[in-house]
C-alpha positions as CSV (number, residue, x, y, z in Angstrom):
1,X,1.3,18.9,-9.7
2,X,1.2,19.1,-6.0
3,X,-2.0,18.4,-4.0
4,X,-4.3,21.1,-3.4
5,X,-6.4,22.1,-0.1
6,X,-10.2,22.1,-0.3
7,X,-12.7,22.0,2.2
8,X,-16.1,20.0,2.3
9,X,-18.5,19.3,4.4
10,X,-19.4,15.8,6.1
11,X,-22.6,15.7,8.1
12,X,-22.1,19.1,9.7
13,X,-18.4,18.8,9.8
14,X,-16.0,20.9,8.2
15,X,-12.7,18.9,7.0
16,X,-9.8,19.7,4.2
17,X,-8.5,17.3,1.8
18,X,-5.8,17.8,-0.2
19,X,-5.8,16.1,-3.5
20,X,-3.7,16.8,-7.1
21,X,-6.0,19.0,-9.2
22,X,-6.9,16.4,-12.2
23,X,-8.5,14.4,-9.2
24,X,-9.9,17.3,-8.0
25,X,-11.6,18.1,-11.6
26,X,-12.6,14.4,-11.8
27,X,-14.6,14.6,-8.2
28,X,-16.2,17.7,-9.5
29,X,-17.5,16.1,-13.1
30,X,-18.6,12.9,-11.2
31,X,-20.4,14.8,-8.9
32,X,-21.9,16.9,-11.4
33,X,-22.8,13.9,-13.3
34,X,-24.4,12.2,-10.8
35,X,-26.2,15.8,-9.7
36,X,-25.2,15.3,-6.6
37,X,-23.6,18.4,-4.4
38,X,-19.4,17.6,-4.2
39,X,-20.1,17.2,-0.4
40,X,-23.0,14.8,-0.5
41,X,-20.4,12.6,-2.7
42,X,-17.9,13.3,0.0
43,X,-20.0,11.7,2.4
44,X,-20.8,8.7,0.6
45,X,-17.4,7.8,0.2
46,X,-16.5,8.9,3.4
47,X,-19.1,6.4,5.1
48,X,-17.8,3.6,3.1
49,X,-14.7,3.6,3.5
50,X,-12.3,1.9,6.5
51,X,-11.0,3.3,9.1
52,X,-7.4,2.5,8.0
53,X,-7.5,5.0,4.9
54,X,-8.0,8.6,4.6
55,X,-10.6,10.3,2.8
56,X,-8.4,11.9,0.0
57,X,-6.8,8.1,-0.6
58,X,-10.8,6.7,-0.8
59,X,-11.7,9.8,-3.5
60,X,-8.8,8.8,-5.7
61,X,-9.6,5.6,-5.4
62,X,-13.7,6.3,-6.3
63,X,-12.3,8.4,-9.1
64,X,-10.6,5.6,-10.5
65,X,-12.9,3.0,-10.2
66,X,-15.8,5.1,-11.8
67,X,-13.3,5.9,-15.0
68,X,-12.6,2.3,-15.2
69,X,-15.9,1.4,-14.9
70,X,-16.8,4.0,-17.3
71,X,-14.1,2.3,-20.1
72,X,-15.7,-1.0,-19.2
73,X,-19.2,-0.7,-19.8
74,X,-19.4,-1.1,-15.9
75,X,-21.7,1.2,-13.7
């Protein structure tokens, strides 16, 4: 599937990421599951990530440390 465009909201500032729907979907449930609002979760990975990767690269990368967490027993 190719990536799709969405927009959120980091502190005031609009921005578009473009990630592959499943990833997409997984952002939404963990965000959901955490009841936090999508762009509140945004922002948290957005502030911890390094300047050297972009945000979509850091959400697939919390997406798939929070499943693998998950199938580990891990928080």
């Amino acid at each position: 599937m190719r990536p799709e465009k969405h927009s959120l909201t980091l502190r005031g500032h609009r921005t578009s990421v473009s990630l592959e729907p499943e990833f997409w979907n997984a952002f939404r449930d963990i965000a959901t599951v955490k009841s936090i609002p999508i762009n509140a979760l945004a922002a948290e990975i957005d502030e911890g990530r390094g300047v050297s990767m972009g945000l979509a690269s850091a959400i697939r990368l919390y997406v798939l440390a929070y499943y693998k967490n998950s199938a580990t027993g891990g928080d």
